[in-house]
C-alpha positions as CSV (number, residue, x, y, z in Angstrom):
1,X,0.0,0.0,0.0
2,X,1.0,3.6,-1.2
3,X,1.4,5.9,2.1
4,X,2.9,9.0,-0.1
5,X,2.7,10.1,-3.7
6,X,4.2,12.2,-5.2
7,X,3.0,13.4,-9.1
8,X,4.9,16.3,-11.6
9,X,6.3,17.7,-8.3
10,X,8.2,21.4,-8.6
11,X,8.8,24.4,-7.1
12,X,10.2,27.5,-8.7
13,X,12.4,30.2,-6.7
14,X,12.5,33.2,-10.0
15,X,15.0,31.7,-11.8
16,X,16.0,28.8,-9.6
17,X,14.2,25.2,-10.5
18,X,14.7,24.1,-7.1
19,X,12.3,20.4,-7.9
20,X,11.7,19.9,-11.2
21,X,8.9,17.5,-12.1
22,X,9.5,14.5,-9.9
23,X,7.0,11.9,-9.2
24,X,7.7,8.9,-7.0
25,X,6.2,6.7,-4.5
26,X,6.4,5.4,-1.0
27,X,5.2,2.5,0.7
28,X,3.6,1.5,3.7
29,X,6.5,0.0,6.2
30,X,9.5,0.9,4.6
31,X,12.3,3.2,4.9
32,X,11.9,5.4,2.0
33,X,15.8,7.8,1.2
34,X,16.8,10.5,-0.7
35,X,20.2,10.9,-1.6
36,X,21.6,14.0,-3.4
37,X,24.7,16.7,-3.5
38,X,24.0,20.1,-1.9
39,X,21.3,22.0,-3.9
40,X,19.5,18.6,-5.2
41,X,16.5,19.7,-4.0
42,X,15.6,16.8,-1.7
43,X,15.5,19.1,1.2
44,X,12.6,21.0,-0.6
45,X,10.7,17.9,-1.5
46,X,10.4,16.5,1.8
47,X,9.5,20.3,3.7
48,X,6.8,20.5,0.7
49,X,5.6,16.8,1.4
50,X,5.8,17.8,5.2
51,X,3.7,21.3,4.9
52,X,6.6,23.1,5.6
53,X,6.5,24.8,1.9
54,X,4.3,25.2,-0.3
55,X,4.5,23.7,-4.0
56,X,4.6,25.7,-7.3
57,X,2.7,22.7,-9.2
58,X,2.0,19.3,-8.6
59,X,0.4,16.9,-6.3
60,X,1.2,14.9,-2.7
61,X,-1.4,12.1,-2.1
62,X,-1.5,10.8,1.3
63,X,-3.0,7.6,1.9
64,X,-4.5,7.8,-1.0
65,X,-5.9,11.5,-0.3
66,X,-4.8,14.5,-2.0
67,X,-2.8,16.9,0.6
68,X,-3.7,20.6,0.8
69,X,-1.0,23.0,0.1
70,X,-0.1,23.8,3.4
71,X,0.2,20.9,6.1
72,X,-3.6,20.1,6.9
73,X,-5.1,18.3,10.1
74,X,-5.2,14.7,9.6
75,X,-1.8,14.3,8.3
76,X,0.0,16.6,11.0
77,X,-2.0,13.9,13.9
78,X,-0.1,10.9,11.9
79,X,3.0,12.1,11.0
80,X,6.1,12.7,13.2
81,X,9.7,14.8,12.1
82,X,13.4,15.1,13.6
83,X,14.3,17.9,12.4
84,X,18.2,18.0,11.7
85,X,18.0,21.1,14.3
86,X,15.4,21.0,17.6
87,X,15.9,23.9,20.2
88,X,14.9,21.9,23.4
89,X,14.1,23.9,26.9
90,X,16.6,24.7,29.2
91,X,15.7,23.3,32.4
92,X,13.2,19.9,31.8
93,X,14.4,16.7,32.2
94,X,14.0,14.2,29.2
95,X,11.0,12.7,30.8
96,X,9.2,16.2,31.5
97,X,10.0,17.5,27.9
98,X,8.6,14.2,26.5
99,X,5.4,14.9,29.0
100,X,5.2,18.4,27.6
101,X,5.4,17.4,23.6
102,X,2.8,14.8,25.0
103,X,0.0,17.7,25.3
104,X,0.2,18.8,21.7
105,X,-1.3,15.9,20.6
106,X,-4.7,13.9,21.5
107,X,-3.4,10.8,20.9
108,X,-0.2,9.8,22.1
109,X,2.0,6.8,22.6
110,X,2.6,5.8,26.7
111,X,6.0,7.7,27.8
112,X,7.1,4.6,29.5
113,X,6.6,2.5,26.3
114,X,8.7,5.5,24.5
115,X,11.2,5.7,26.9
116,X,11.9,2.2,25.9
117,X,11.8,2.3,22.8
118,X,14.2,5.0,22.3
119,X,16.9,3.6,25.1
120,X,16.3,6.8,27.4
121,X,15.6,5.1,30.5
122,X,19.3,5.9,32.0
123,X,18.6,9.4,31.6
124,X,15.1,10.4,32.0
125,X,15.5,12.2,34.9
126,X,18.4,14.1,32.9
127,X,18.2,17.9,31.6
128,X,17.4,17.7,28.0
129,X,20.3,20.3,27.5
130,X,23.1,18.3,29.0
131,X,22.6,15.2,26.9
132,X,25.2,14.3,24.6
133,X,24.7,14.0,20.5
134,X,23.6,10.5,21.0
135,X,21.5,11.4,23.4
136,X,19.9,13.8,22.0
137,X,18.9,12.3,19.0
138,X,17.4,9.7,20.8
139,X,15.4,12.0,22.5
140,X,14.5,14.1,19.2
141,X,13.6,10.8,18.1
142,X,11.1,9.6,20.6
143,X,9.8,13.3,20.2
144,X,9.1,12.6,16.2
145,X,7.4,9.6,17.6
146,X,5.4,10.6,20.9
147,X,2.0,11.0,18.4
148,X,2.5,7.3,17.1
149,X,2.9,8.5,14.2
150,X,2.4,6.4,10.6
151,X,5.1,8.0,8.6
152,X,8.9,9.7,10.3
153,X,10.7,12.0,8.8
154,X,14.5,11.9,9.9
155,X,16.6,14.6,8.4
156,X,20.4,13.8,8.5
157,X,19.4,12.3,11.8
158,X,22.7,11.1,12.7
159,X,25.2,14.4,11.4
160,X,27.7,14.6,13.8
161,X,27.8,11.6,15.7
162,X,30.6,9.2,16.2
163,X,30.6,6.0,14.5
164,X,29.4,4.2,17.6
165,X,26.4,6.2,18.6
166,X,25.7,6.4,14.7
167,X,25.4,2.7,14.8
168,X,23.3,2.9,17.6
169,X,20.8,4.9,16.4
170,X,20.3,2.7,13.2
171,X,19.6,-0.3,15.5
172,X,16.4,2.2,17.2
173,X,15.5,3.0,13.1
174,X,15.5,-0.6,12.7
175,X,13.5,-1.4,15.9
176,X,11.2,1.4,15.0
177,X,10.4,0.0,10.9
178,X,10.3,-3.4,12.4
179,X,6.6,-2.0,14.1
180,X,5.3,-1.5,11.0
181,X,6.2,2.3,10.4
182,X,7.1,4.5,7.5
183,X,10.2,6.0,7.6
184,X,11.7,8.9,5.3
185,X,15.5,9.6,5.6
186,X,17.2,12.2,3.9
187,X,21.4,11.3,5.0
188,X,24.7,12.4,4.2
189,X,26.2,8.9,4.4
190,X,26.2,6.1,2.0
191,X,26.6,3.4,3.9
192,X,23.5,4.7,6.3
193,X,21.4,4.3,3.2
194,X,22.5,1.0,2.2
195,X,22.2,-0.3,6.4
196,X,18.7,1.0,6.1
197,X,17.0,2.0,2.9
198,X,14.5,-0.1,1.4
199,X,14.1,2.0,-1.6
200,X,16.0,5.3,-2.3
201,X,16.0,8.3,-5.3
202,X,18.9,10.2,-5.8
203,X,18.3,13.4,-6.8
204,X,20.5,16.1,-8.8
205,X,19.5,19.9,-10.2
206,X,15.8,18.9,-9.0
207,X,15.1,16.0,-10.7
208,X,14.9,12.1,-9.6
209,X,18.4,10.7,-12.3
210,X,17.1,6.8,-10.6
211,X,15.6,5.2,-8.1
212,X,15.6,1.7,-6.8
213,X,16.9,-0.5,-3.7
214,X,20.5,-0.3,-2.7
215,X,21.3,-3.5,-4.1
216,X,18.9,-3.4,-7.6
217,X,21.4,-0.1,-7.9
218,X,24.6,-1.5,-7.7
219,X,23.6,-4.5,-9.9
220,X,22.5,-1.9,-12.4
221,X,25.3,0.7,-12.5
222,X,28.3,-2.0,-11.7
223,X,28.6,-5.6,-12.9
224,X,32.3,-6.0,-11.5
225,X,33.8,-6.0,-8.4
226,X,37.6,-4.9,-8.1
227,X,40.8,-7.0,-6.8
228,X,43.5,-4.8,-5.6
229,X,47.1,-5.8,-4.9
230,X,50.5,-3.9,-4.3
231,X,51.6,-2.3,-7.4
232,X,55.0,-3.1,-6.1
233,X,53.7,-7.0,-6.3
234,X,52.6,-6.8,-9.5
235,X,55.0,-7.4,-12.8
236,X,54.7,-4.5,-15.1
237,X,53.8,-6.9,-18.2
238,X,53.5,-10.6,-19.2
239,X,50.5,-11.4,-17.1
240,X,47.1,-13.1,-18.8
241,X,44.5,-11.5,-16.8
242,X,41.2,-11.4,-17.2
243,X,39.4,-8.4,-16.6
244,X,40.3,-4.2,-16.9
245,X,42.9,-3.5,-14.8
246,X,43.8,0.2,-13.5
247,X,47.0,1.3,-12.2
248,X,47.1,3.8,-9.6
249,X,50.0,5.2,-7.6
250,X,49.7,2.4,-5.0
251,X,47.5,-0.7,-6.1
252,X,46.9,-2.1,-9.1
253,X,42.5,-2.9,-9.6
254,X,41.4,-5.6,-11.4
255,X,38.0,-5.0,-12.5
256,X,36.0,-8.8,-12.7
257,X,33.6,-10.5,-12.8
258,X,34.5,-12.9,-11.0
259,X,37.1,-13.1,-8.3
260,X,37.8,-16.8,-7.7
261,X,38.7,-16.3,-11.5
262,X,40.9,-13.8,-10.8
263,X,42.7,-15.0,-7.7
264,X,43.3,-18.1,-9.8
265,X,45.1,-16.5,-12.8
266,X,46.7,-14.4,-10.5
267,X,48.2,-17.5,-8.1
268,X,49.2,-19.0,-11.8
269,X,51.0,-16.1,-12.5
270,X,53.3,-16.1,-9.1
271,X,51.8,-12.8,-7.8
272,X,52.0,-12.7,-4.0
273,X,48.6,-12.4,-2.6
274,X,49.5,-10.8,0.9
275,X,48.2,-7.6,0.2
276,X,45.1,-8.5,-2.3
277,X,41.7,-7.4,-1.2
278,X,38.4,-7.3,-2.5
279,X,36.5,-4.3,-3.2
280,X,32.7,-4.1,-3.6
281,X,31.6,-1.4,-5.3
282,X,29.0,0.8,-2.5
283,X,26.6,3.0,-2.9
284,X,28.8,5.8,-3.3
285,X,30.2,4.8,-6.2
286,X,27.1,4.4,-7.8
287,X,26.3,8.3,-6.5
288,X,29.4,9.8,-7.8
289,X,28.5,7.5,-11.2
290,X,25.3,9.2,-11.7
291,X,26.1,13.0,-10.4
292,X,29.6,13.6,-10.8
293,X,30.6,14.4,-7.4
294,X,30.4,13.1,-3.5
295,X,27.4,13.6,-1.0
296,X,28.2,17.2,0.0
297,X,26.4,18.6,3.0
């Protein structure tokens, strides 16, 4: 089941074609990404889908129901956001800032059962304002979810965090999709949206240039994966080798299809196989492939 859609989306800024006639799709349960360089307009999409902005043109169907242009009623009661920047209050504690998000909505899921889910019990009693990054984005979480909402929106939810408290968080994303809920992640990492995408666009100059999961991606864009070894282990001719091979200042890449292949004609050939390693190719190289450049912030 369709829980957004998204038909000849754009929005106009005078001369700037901010979204440029995207439609798309998102289902019920999964984690839903958008990828794209600085000035993409993903950003812009998901503040239109949100009600933030307004549209120039085009349509956002929610459950099946056409959304007004600004963010009506029944979608605001069913949808939750973590903004990428929350200004909390200076002198609650986790528990009475939850309580207080609590009254905004009539219907709201039990602070105990949130504390839970989020992993805040060791510092509910804590001021909001002394938490750490983790921390807080825990608790910006479980404020995105106090409603019980359908559909999250996480924007860059995990900027700034070191790679332990990162990984964290992805395991509470997890736990939260694993209840049945939408999720819509806009990140600056690729290997977030390949631990937790379902289905992903990437976006560049305002429009969608493909779409897909993670791995239908990579099996599109790349049919080889790479073998490095030391250049220095490598003879500079003679060798039968299947496969493109690129020199660079340090390794040598074989580009293959396959490696037990490889490894073989290279064993064959007396190349010492102390140094080899296997690359995949990763998301990111299937970004850079399709918009010339890295995830910029």
């Amino acid at each position: 089941m369709k829980i957004i859609e998204v038909n000849a989306l754009t929005k106009h800024y005078r001369d700037v074609h901010a979204v440029n006639g995207i439609s798309f799709s998102i289902k019920q349960g999964q984690c839903f990404g958008l990828l794209g360089p600085n000035g993409a307009g993903k950003t812009t999409t998901i503040e239109i889908i949100e009600g933030i902005n307004a549209p120039t043109s085009g349509e956002i169907l929610f459950l099946g129901e056409k959304l007004g242009r600004q963010r009506d009623a029944r979608f605001s009661q069913q949808a939750g956001i973590q903004f990428q920047q929350t200004a909390l209050m200076d002198f609650l504690t986790v528990q009475e800032t939850l309580a207080l998000f609590a009254t905004f909505y009539p219907k709201t899921m039990a602070l105990a059962q949130l504390i839970e889910l989020c992993d805040l019990q060791e510092f509910a009693d804590q001021r909001a304002t002394k938490l750490s990054g983790g921390q807080r984005q825990r608790l910006l979480l479980a404020l995105a979810l106090i409603n019980d909402p359908l559909i999250v929106f996480l924007d860059e939810p995990t900027t700034g965090l070191d790679p332990q408290s990162r990984r964290n968080f992805w395991e509470l994303v997890k736990r939260i999709r694993s209840q049945g809920k939408t999720i819509v992640l806009t990140t600056h990492y690729m290997d977030e949206a390949q631990q937790l995408c379902d289905e992903l666009i990437i976006m560049d100059h305002g429009r969608i240039v493909d779409q897909g999961s993670p791995q239908q991606l990579l099996a599109k864009h790349f049919q080889h994966i790479s073998v490095a070894v030391r250049r220095d282990d490598f003879p500079a001719s003679g060798l039968d080798i299947d496969g493109d091979i690129i020199t660079t200042d340090e390794d040598v890449l074989i580009q293959t299809r396959s490696v037990e292949r490889t490894i073989a004609q290279l064993i064959a050939n007396h190349v010492p196989l102390t140094s080899l390693r296997v690359q995949n190719p990763t998301l990111e190289d299937v970004f850079i492939k399709l918009t010339g450049h890295g995830l910029r912030a």
